[in-house]
DRENKOL-11344 format. One record per residue: x, y, z of N, C-alpha, C in turn; residue number from 1. Coordinates in steps of 0.02 Angstrom, whole numbers, plus 50000, padded with zeros to 5 digits. Each point is the difference from the previous one (the first is absolute). Layout:
// residues N
+-------+-------+-------+-------+-------+-------+-------+-------+-------+-----+
!  n_c1 !  n_c2 !  n_c3 ! ca_c1 ! ca_c2 ! ca_c3 !  c_c1 !  c_c2 !  c_c3 !   k !
+-------+-------+-------+-------+-------+-------+-------+-------+-------+-----+
!     X !     Y !     Z !     X !     Y !     Z !     X !     Y !     Z ! NUM !
...
+-------+-------+-------+-------+-------+-------+-------+-------+-------+-----+
//
This chain:
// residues 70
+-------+-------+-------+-------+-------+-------+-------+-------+-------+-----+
!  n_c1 !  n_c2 !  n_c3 ! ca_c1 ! ca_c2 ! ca_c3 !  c_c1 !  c_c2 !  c_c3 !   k !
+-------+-------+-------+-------+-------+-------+-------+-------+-------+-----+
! 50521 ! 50501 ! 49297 ! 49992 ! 49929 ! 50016 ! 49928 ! 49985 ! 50019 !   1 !
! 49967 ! 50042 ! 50044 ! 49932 ! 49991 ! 50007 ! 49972 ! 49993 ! 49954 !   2 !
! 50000 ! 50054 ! 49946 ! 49940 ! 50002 ! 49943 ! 50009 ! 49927 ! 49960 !   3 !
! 50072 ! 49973 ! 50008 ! 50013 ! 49938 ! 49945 ! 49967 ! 49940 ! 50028 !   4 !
! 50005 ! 50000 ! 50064 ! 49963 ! 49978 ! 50036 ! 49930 ! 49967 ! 50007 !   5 !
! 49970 ! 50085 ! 50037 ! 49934 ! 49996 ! 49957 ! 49976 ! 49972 ! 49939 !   6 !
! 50019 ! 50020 ! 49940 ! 49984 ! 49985 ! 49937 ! 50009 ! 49936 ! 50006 !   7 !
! 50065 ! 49952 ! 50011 ! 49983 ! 49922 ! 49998 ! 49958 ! 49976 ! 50045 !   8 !
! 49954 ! 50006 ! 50058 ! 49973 ! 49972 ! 50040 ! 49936 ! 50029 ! 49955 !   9 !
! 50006 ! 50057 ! 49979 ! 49908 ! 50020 ! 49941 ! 49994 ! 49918 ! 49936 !  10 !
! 50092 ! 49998 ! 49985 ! 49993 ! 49955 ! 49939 ! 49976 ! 49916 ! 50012 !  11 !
! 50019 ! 49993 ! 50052 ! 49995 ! 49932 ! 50047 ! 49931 ! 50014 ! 50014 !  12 !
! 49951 ! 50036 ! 50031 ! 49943 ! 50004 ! 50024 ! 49958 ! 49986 ! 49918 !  13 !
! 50033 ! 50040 ! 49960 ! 49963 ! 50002 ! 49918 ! 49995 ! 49928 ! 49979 !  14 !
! 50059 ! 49962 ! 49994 ! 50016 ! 49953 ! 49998 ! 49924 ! 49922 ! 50038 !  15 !
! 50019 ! 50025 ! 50064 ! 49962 ! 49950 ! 50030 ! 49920 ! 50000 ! 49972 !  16 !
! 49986 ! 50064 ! 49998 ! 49925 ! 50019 ! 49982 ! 49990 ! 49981 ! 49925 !  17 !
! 50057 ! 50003 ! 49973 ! 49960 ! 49968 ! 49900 ! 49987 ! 49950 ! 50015 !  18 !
! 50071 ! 49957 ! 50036 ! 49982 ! 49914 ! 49994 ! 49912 ! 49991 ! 50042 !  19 !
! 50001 ! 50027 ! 50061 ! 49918 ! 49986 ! 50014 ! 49943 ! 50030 ! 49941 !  20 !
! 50002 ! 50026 ! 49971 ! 49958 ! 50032 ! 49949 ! 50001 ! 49942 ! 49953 !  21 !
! 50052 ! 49984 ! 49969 ! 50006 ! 49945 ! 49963 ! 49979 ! 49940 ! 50004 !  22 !
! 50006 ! 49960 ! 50066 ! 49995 ! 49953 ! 50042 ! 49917 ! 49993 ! 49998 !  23 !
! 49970 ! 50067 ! 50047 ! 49937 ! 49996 ! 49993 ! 49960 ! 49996 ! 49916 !  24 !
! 50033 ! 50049 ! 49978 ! 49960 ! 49990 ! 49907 ! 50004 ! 49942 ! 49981 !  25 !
! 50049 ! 49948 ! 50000 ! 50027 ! 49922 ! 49985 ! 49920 ! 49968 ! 50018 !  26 !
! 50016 ! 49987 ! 50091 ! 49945 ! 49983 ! 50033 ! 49910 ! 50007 ! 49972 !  27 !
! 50019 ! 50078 ! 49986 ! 49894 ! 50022 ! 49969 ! 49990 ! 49962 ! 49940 !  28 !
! 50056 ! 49976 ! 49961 ! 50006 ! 49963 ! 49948 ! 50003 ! 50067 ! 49930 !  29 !
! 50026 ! 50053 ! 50028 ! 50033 ! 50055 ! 49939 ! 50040 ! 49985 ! 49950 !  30 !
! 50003 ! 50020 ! 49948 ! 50068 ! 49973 ! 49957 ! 50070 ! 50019 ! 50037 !  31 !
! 50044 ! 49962 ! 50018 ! 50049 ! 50006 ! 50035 ! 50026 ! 49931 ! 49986 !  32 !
! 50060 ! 49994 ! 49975 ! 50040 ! 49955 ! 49989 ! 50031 ! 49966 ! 50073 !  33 !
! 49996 ! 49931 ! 50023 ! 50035 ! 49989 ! 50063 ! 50067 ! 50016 ! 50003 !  34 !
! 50045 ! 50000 ! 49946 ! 50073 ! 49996 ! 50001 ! 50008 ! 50092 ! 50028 !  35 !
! 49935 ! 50053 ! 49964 ! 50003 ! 50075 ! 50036 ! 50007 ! 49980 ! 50071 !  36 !
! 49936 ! 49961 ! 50022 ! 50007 ! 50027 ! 50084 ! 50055 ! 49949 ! 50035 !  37 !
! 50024 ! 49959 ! 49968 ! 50060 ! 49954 ! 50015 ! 50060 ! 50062 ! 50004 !  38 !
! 50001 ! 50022 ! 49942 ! 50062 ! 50057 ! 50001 ! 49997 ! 50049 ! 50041 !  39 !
! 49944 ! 50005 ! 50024 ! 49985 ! 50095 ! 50040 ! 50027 ! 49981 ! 50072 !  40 !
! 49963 ! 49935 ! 50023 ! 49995 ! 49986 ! 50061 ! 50070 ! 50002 ! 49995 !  41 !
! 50045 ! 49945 ! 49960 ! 50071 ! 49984 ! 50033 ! 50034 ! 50102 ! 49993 !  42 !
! 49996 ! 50025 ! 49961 ! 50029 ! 50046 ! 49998 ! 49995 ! 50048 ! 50082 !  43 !
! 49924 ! 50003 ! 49997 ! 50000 ! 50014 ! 50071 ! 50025 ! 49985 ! 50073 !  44 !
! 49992 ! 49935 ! 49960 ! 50055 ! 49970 ! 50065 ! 50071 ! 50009 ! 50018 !  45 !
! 50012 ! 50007 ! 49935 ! 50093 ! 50028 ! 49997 ! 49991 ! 50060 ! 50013 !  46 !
! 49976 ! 50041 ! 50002 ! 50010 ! 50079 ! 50022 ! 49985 ! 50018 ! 50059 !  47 !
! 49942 ! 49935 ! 50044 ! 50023 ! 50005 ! 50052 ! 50047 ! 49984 ! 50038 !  48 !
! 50026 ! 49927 ! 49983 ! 50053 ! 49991 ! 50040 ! 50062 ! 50023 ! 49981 !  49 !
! 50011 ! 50047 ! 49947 ! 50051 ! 50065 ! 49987 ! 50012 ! 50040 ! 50057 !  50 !
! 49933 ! 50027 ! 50008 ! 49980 ! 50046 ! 50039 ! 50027 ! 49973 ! 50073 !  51 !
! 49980 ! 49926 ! 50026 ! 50029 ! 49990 ! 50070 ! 50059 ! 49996 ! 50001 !  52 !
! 50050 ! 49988 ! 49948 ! 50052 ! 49997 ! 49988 ! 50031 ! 50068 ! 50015 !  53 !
! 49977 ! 50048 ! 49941 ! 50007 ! 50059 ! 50044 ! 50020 ! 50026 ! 50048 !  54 !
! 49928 ! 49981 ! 50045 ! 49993 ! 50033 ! 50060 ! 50038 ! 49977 ! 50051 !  55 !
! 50039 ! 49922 ! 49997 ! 50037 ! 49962 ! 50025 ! 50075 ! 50048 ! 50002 !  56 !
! 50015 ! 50019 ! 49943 ! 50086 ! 49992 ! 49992 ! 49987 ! 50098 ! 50020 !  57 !
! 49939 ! 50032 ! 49991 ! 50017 ! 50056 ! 50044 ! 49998 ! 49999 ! 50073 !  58 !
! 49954 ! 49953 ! 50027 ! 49997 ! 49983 ! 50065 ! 50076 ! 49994 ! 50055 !  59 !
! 50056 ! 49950 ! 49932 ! 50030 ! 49970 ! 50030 ! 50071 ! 50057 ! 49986 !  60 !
! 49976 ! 50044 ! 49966 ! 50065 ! 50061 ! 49978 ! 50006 ! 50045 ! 50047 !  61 !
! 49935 ! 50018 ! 50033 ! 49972 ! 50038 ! 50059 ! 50044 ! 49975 ! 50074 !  62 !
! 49982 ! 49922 ! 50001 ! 50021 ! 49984 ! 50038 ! 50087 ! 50017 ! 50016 !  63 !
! 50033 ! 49986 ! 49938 ! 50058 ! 50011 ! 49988 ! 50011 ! 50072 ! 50025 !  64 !
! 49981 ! 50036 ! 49966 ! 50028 ! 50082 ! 50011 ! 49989 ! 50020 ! 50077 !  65 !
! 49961 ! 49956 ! 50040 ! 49994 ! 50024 ! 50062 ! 50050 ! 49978 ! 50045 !  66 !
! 50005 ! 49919 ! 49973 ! 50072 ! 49946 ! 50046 ! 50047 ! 50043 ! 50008 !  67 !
! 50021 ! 50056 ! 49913 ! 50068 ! 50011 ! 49999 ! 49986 ! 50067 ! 50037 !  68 !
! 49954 ! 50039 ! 50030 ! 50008 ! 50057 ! 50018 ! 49994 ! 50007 ! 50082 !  69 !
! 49974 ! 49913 ! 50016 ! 50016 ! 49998 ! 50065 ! 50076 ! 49990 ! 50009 !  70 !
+-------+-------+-------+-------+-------+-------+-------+-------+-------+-----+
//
């Protein structure tokens, strides 16, 4: 579970960092299509709030397994 873990918080970090790469190349005036950094950013954005989602419903499973073992 860790390593799966890991690996999605590497893919989410990967994620965030194209869309700024992109974002900035847009900006320098690089060939970069807006609808790319339109797509990167939102994608990024969904993988983060995957990710809090995540971290939410393990938060709240945790919580669970402890209620029932008190």
């Amino acid at each position: 579970f860790g390593d799966t873990l890991k690996s999605f918080v590497n893919d989410v970090s990967q994620a965030q960092d194209a869309s700024s790469e992109l974002r900035d190349k847009f900006l320098r005036g690089e060939a970069v299509e807006l609808h790319q950094v339109m797509a990167a950013g939102e994608e990024a954005s969904l993988s983060l709030e995957l990710m809090v989602e995540l971290r939410n419903k393990v938060a709240d499973a945790y919580r669970q397994l402890v209620s029932i073992q008190s």
